[in-house]
DRENTIGU-327693 format. One record per residue (C-alpha): x, y, z; residue number from 1. Coordinates in steps of 0.1 Angstrom, whole numbers. Layout:
% residues N
<atom <X,Y,Z>,NUM>
...
END
This chain:
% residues 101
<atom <0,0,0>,1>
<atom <16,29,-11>,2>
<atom <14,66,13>,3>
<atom <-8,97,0>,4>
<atom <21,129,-2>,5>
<atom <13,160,9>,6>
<atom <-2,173,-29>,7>
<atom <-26,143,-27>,8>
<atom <-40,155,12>,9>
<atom <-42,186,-2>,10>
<atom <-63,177,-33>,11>
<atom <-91,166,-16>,12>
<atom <-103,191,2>,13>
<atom <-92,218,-24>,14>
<atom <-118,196,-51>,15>
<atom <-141,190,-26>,16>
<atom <-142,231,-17>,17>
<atom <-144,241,-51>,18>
<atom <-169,210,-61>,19>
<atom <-196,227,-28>,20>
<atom <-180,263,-36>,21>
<atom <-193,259,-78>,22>
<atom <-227,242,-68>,23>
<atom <-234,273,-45>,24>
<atom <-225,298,-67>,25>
<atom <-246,279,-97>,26>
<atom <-276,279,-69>,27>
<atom <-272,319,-65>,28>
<atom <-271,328,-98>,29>
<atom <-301,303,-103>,30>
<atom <-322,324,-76>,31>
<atom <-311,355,-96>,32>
<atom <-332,365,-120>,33>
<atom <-315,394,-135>,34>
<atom <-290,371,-149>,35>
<atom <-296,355,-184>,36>
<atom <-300,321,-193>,37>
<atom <-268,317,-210>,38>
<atom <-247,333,-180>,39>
<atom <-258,306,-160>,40>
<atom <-251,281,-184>,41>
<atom <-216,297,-191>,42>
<atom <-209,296,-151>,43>
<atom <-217,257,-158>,44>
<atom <-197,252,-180>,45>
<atom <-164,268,-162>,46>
<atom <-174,251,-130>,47>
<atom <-173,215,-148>,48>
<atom <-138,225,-166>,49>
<atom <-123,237,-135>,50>
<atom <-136,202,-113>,51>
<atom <-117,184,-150>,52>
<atom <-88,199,-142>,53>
<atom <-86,193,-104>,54>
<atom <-94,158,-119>,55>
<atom <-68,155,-146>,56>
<atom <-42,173,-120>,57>
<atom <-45,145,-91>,58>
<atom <-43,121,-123>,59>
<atom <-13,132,-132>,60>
<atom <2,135,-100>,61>
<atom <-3,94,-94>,62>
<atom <8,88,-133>,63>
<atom <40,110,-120>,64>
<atom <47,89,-93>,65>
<atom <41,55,-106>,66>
<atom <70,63,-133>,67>
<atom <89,72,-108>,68>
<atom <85,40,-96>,69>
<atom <90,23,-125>,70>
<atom <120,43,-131>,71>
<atom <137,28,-101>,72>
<atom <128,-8,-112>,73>
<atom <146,-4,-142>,74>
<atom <174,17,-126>,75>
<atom <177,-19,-103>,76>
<atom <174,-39,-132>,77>
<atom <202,-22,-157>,78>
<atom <227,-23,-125>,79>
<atom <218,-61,-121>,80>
<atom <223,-67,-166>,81>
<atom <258,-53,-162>,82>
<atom <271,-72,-128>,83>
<atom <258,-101,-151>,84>
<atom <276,-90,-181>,85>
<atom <306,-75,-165>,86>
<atom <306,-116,-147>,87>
<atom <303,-127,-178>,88>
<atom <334,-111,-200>,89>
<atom <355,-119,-169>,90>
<atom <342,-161,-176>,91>
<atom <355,-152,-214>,92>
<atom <389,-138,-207>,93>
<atom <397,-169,-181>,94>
<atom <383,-195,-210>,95>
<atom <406,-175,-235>,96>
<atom <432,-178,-209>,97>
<atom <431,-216,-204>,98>
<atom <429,-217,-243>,99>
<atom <460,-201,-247>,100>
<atom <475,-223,-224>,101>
END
């Protein structure tokens, strides 16, 4: 099970403010009746792209760290490949040396 960072704690509250913050400003302007249709449907339509970003933001924050993750494993795995291949050249140069001999 992997820890939530700091960005993540904060992410949650910050989307869930701005989800309750949006539906109560939608609600006012809704009661408002000096504001036109499209006004409303306007303040919609920014309140759904900002919650998409908040969205794809935490979304790329767990891509980011997963690579990272992956980045190590293969960091792990290349170090491993050349102990195995450095292993291996010293095998060849003792073979060519018994060869020789």
């Amino acid at each position: 099970m992997r820890k939530y960072n700091f960005f993540e704690k904060l992410l949650l509250p910050v989307g869930l403010g701005l989800a309750f913050f949006g539906l109560y400003m939608i609600l006012l302007a809704d009661k408002s009746y000096e504001i036109m249709s499209w006004v409303k449907l306007g303040t919609i339509f920014v309140w759904m792209i900002i919650l998409f970003i908040v969205i794809m933001v935490s979304m790329m924050e767990n891509m980011k760290e997963e690579l990272t993750l992956i980045q190590q494993e293969h960091i792990t795995e290349i170090k491993l490949l050349r102990e195995i291949l450095h292993e291996q050249l010293d095998e060849i140069k003792l073979l060519r040396k018994d060869f020789k001999k």
